[in-house]
C-alpha positions as CSV (number, residue, x, y, z in Angstrom):
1,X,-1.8,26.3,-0.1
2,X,0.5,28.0,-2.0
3,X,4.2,28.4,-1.8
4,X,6.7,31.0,-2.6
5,X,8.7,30.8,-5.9
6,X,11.7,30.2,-3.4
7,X,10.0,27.5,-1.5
8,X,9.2,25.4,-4.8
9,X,12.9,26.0,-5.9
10,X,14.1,24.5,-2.2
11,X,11.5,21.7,-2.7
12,X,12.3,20.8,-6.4
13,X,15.9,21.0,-5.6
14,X,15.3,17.8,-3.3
15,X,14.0,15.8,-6.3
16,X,16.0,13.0,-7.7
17,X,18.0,14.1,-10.8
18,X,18.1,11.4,-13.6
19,X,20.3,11.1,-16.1
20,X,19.4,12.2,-20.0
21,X,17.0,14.1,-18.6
22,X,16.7,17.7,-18.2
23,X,17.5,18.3,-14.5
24,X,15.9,21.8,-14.9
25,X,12.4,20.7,-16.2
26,X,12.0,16.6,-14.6
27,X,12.9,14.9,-11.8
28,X,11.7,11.5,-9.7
29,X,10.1,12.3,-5.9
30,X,10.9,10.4,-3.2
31,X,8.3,7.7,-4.2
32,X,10.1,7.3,-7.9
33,X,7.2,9.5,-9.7
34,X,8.3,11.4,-12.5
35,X,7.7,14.8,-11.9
36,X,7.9,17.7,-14.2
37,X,8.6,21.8,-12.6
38,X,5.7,23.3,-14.9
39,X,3.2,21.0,-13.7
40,X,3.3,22.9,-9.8
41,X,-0.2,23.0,-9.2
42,X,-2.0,21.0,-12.3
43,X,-4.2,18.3,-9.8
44,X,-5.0,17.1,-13.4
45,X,-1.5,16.0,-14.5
46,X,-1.8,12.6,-15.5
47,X,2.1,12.4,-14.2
48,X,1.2,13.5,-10.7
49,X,-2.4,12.5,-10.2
50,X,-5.0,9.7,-9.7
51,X,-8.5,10.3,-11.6
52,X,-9.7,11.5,-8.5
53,X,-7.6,14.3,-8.2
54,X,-5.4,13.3,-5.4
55,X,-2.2,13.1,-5.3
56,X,0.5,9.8,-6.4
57,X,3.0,10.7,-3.4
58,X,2.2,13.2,-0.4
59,X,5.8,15.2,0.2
60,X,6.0,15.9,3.7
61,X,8.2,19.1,4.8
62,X,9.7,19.3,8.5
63,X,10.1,22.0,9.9
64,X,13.0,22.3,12.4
């Protein structure tokens, strides 16, 4: 699936800002994993992946 550059925006815009870091570039998810905006898409990140390719933390969006 792919989303919309707007849709990412709203998405990263729910992660967790930490300060001394760059709010623009890395933020925690809702499960407390470091995540980092150019990484959208890399199944590979060693950040945001297990060696199988599956995801740390599933994101579930509701739709009203």
């Amino acid at each position: 699936m792919v989303f919309t550059d707007e849709k990412i925006e709203e998405i990263w815009k729910k992660g967790t800002v930490v300060s001394g870091n760059k709010p623009n570039e890395y933020r925690k998810d809702q499960c407390g994993v470091w995540i980092a905006k150019n990484q959208y898409g890399n199944r590979k990140s060693k950040n945001m992946a297990k060696p199988d390719g599956k995801l740390v933390c599933t994101i579930v969006i509701k739709r009203c």
